[in-house]
KEDOTOR-518575 format. One record per atom (N, C-alpha, C): residue in one letter; x, y, z. Coordinates in pm, whole numbers, plus 50000, padded with zeros to 5 digits. Example, Ala and Ser with C-alpha at 12.3 -4.5 7.8 and 13.67 -1.06 7.14 Angstrom:
BEGIN
A513194943150780A512304955050780A513204967050780S512854977550708S513674989450714S512905000350787
END
This chain:
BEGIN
X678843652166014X677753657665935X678013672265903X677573674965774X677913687465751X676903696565866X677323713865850X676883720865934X676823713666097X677683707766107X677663707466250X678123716366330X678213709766456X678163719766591X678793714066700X678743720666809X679313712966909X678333699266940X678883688866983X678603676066988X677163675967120X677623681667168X676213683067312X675703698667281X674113693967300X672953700567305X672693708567429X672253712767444X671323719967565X670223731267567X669453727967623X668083737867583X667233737167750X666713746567739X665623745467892X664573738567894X664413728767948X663133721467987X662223728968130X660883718368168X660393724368269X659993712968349X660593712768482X660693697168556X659663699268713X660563695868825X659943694468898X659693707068965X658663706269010X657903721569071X657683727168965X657733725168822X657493735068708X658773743668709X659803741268773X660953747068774X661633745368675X662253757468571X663383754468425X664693753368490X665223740668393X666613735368416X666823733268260X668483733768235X668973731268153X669183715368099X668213708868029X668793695067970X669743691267888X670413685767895X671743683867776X671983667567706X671963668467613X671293659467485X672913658367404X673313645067333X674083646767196X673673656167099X673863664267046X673203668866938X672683661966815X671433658266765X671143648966654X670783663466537X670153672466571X669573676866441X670563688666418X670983692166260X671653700566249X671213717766333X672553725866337X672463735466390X671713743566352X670853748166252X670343757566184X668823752666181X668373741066280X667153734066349X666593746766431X665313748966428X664653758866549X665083752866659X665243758966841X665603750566918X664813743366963X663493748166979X662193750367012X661193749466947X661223738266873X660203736066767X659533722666808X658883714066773X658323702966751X659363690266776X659423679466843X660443667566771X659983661466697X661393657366622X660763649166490X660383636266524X658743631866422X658513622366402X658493609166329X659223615566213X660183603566148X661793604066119X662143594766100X663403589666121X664183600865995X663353604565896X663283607165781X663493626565778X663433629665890X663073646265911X664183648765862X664213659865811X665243665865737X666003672265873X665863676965950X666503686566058X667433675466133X667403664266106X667783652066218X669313649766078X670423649466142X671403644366099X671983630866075X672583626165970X672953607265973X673453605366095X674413607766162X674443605366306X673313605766436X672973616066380X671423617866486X670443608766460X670373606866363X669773592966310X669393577966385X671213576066403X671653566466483X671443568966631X671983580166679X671913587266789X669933584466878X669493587966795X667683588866870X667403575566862X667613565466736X666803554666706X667683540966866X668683544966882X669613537566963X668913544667145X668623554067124X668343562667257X669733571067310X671193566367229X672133572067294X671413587967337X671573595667249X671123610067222X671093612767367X670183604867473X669753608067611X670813604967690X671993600567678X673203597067788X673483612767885X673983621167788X673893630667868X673203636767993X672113632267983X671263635568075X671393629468197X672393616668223X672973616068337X673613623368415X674173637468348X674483650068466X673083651968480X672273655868419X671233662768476X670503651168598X670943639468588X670493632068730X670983632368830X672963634868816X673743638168877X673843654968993X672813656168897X672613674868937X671523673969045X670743665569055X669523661069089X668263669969048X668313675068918X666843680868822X666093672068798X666933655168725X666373643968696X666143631768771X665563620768731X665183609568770X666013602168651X665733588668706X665943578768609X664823577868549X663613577068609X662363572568569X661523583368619X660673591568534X659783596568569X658643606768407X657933613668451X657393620268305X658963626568234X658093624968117X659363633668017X659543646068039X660363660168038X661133668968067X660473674167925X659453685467927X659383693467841X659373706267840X659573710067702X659853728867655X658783731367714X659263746167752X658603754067797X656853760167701X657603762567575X656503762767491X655303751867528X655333742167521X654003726967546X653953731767676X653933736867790X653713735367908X652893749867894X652813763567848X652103772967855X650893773867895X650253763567780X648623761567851X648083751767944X648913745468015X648663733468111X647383735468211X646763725668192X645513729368329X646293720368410X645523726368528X645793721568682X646073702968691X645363699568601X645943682668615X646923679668518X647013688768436X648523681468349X650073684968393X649463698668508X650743699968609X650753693768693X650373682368738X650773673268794X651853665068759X652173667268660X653513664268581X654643668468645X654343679668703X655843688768812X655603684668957X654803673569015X654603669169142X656053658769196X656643650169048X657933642969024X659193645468969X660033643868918X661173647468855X661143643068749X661043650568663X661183644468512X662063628468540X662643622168408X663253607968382X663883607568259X664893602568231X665593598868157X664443585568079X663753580668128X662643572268080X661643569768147X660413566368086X659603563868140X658383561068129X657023556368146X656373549668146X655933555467956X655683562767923X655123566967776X656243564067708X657613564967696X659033562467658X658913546867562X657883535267687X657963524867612X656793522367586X655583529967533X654473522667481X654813525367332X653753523467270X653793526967091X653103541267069X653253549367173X652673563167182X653923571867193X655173565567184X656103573867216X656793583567124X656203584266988X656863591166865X655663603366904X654293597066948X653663609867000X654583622167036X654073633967052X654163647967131X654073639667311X654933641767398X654233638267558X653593642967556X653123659967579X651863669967612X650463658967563X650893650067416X649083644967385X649043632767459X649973628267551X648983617567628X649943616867749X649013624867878X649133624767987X648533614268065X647993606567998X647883596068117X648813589968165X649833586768052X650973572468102X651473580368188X651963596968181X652203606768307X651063605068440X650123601568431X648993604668558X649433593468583X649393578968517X649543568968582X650993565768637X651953568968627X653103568168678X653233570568772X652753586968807X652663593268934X651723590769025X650453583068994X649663581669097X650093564769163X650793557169096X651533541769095X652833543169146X653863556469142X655113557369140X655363545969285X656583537769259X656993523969328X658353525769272X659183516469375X660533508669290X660013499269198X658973489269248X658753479269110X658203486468967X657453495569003X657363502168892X658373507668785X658843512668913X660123522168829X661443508568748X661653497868816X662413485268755X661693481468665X660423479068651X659783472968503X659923481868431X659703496668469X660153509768338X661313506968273X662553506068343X663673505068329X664133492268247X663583482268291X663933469668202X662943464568123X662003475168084X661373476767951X662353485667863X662613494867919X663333506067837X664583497667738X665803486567897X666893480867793X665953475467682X665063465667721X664913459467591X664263465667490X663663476567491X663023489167399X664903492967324X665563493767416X666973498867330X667533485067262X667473473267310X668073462967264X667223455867147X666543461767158X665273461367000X665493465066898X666573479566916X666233487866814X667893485766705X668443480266856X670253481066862X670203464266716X669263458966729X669373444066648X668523443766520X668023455366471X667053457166388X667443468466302
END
């Protein structure tokens, strides 16, 4: 894609304990993208590249983030890992979000709320964490393949 960049991303998220760590992503949206702006909500955003395209709609984009599980910042399964910006005004129950380790996926990941902002619906976050289980965390997970094996045939 034109104006590209190096192939991996990285930007600061805010995880467990409310502690910033570095997440690292494929890069989908061209370089000259704010870093720190909004994600896009259609497939269609101009900032999102033909590869990135492929990259988000597939979920690759998130492979990387297996160092960051490797590092132990992440989970496999837990709330989503957000900018610092969305976390500024948090009341006392939406930081409950930093009680777990962020996830590479997870319970909001596979509803039809997931093109949402995370910050606008903390419940599937409250309910994760107040439910957190292995069975939980395996139905996350093998919702998620077939959320990717959905997208991979369509």
């Amino acid at each position: 894609d034109s104006k590209g960049g190096p192939i991996f991303f990285s930007q600061i998220r805010i995880g467990l304990n409310g502690n910033k760590f570095k997440i690292y992503k494929f890069r989908t949206m061209y370089t000259d993208a704010k870093p720190y702006d909004h994600c896009p909500t259609s497939h269609m955003d101009s900032r999102v590249t033909k590869t990135g395209r492929f990259l988000r709609k597939t979920s690759l984009d998130e492979l990387p983030q297996l160092f960051n599980i490797i590092k132990g910042e992440m989970s496999l399964v837990g709330p989503r890992p957000e900018m610092p910006f969305q976390v500024k005004g948090y009341t006392p129950i939406e930081k409950q979000r930093w009680l777990v380790k962020p996830g590479l996926t997870g319970l909001w990941q596979i509803t039809p709320h997931r093109n949402a902002e995370p910050c606008e619906n903390p419940e599937y976050d409250h309910f994760y964490i107040s439910n957190q289980s292995l069975t939980l965390d395996l139905v996350i997970m093998v919702m998620t393949g077939f959320f990717i094996f959905k997208t991979w045939t369509h």
